[in-house]
N, C-alpha and C positions, 0 to 999 in steps of 0.2 A: 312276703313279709315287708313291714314298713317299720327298719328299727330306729331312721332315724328322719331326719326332714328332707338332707340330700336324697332318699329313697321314693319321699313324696315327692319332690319336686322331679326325679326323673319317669313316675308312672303321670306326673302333671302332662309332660312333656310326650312320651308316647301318646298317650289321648289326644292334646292338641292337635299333635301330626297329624290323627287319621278323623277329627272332628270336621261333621261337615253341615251344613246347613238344614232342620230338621231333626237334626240328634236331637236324643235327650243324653243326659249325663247323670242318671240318677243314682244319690248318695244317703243311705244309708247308715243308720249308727245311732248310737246312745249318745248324750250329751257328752263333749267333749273325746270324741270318737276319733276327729282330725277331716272332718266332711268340709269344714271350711278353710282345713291346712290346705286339702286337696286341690278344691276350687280355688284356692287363690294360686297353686301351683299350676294349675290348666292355662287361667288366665294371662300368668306371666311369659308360658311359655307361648302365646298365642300373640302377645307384643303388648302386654299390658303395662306403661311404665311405672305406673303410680301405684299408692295403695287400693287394696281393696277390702273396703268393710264389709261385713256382715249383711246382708241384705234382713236380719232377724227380724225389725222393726218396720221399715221399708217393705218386704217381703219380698220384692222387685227392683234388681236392681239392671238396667241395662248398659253394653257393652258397644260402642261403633266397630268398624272397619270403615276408614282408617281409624286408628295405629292398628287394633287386632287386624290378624290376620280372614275372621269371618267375626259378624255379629253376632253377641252371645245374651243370653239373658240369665242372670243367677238369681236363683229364687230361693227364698226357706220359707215351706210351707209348713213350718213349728206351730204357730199364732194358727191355724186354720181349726176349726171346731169340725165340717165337714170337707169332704171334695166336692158339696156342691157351690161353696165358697169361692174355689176359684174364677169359675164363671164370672164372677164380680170383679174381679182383680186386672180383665182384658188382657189377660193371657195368650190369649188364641194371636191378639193382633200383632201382642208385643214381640210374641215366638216368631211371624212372619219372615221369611229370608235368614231366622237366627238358627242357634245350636240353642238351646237348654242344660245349664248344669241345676238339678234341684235338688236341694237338702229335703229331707223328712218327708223323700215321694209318693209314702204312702198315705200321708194324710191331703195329697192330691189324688189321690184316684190308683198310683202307681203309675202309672204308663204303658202297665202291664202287655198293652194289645200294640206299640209302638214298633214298628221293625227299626227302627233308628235308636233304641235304647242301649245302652250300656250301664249295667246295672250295676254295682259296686256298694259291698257291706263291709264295711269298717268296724274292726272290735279292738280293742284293748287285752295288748296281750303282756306278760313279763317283759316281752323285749320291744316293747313299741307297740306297732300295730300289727293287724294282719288284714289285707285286703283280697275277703274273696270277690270275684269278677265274671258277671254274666253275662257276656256280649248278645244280643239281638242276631237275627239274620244280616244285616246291613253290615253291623260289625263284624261277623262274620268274613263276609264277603272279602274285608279289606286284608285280610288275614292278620297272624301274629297273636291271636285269641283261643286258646285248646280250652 
């Protein structure tokens, strides 16, 4: 459960920790679900000082190291009609050396075949949120994930 933003901001913060280059971070959720509370809680906790807007329009938004802690790219793949869309967007080059946090992963393909995914469904619940969490093999690996 995510009943409040301190709750986002410390599942932001376990992800960071175990976020490594090649992840994806894929999120999940109906409009106003808290998928880009999330990411900008990853971010922060990763050494972001600044704001972070919405990649909605943009679609692509990228991340250095330095100040993050590893190079990240956050994408909202909302705007896409299909996944063969992405292709277009130079995705592949931007991900290079990065993590991936992606909003609406399903209208890029999913990532479904990725052992670096971490896959997180955000709903709306009485008390906030509730985030269920399906870590990959990779995530796996690093444990702390049942």
């Amino acid at each position: 459960m995510l009943p409040d933003l301190s709750a986002s901001a410390a599942l932001g913060a376990r992800i960071a920790s175990l976020l490594r280059p090649g992840d994806v971070v894929a999120l999940s959720g109906e409009v106003g679900a808290g998928k880009t509370t999330l990411a900008r809680a990853i971010l922060a906790a990763l050494g972001h000082p600044g704001e972070v807007p919405s990649p909605t329009f943009a679609i692509l938004e990228a991340y250095a190291a330095p100040p993050l802690r590893l190079p990240v790219v956050h994408a909202d793949f909302y705007r896409l009609g299909t996944p063969a869309e992405v292709a277009e967007l130079g995705l592949d080059e931007a991900r290079e050396g990065a993590a991936l946090i992606a909003e609406w992963p399903e209208r890029a393909g999913g990532f479904d075949g990725d052992p670096g995914r971490l896959a997180i469904a955000l709903e709306s619940t009485g008390n906030g949120r509730a985030a269920i969490v399906r870590p990959g093999p990779l995530w796996l690996e690093r444990g702390g994930w049942t």
